[in-house]
C-alpha positions as CSV (number, residue, x, y, z in Angstrom):
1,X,-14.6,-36.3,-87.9
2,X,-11.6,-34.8,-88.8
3,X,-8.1,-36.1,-87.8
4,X,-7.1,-32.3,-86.4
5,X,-10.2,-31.5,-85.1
6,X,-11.2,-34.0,-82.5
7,X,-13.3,-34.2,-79.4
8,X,-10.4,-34.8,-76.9
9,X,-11.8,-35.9,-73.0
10,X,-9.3,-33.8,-70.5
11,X,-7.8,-35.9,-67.5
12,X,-7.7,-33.4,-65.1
13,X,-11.4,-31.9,-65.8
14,X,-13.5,-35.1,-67.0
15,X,-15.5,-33.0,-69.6
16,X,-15.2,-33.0,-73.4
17,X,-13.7,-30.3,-74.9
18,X,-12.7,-29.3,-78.6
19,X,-9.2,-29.0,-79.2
20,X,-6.3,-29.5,-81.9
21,X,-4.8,-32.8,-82.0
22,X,-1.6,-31.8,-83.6
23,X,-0.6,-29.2,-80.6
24,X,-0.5,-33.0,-78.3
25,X,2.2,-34.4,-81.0
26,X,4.7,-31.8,-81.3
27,X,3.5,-30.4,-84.5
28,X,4.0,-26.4,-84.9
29,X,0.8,-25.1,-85.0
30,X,2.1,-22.2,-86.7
31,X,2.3,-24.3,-90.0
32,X,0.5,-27.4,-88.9
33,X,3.3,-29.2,-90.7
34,X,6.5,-31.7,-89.2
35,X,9.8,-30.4,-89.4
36,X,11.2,-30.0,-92.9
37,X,13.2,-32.3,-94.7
38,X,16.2,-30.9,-96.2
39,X,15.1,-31.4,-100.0
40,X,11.6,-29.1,-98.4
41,X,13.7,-26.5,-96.9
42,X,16.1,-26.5,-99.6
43,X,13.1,-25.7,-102.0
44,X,11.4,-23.4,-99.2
45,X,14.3,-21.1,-99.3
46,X,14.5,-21.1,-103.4
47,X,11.1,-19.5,-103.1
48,X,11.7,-17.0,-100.3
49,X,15.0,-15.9,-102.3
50,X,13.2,-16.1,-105.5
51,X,10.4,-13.8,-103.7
52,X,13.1,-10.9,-102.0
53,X,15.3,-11.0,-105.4
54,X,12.0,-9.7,-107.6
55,X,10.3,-8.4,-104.9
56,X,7.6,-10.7,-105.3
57,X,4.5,-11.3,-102.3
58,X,3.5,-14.6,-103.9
59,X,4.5,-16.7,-106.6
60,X,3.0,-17.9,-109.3
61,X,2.5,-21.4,-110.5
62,X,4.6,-20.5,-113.6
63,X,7.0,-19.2,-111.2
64,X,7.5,-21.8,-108.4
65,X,8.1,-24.5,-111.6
66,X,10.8,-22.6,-112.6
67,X,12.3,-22.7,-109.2
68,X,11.8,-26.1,-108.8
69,X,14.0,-26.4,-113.0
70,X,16.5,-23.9,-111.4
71,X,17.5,-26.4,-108.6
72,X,17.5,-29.3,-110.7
73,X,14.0,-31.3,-110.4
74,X,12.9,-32.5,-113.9
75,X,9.7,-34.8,-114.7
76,X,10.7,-38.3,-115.5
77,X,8.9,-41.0,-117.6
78,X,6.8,-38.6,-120.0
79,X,7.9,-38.6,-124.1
80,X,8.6,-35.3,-125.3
């Protein structure tokens, strides 16, 4: 069974019922996601000013490695 989807048993009822594990640990359940690191939100807000600047709904894998040149992430370990 998944981890997020559980059968939780309700104290104040006694009965089974379905219900989303992560709401019961302080995880938004607007993302389903912890809080950001700052490295994440650093990154998150590359893309969102990457998207307004070209007007952009999505971007594309092409695109979001760009980003991720443009604030200075590079692949290690691999001959060129």
């Amino acid at each position: 069974m998944s981890t997020l989807m559980t059968a939780v048993l309700s104290p104040t009822q006694g009965t089974r019922r379905k219900g989303n594990v992560a709401k019961t640990r302080g995880v938004d359940p607007a993302t389903s996601e912890r809080p950001y690191a700052e490295e994440e939100a650093a990154f998150l807000k590359a893309v969102d000013d990457y998207r307004n600047t070209n007007n952009r709904p999505f971007v594309t894998p092409s695109e979001c490695l760009a980003i991720a040149k443009n604030l200075g992430y590079m692949r290690w370990g691999v001959s060129a």
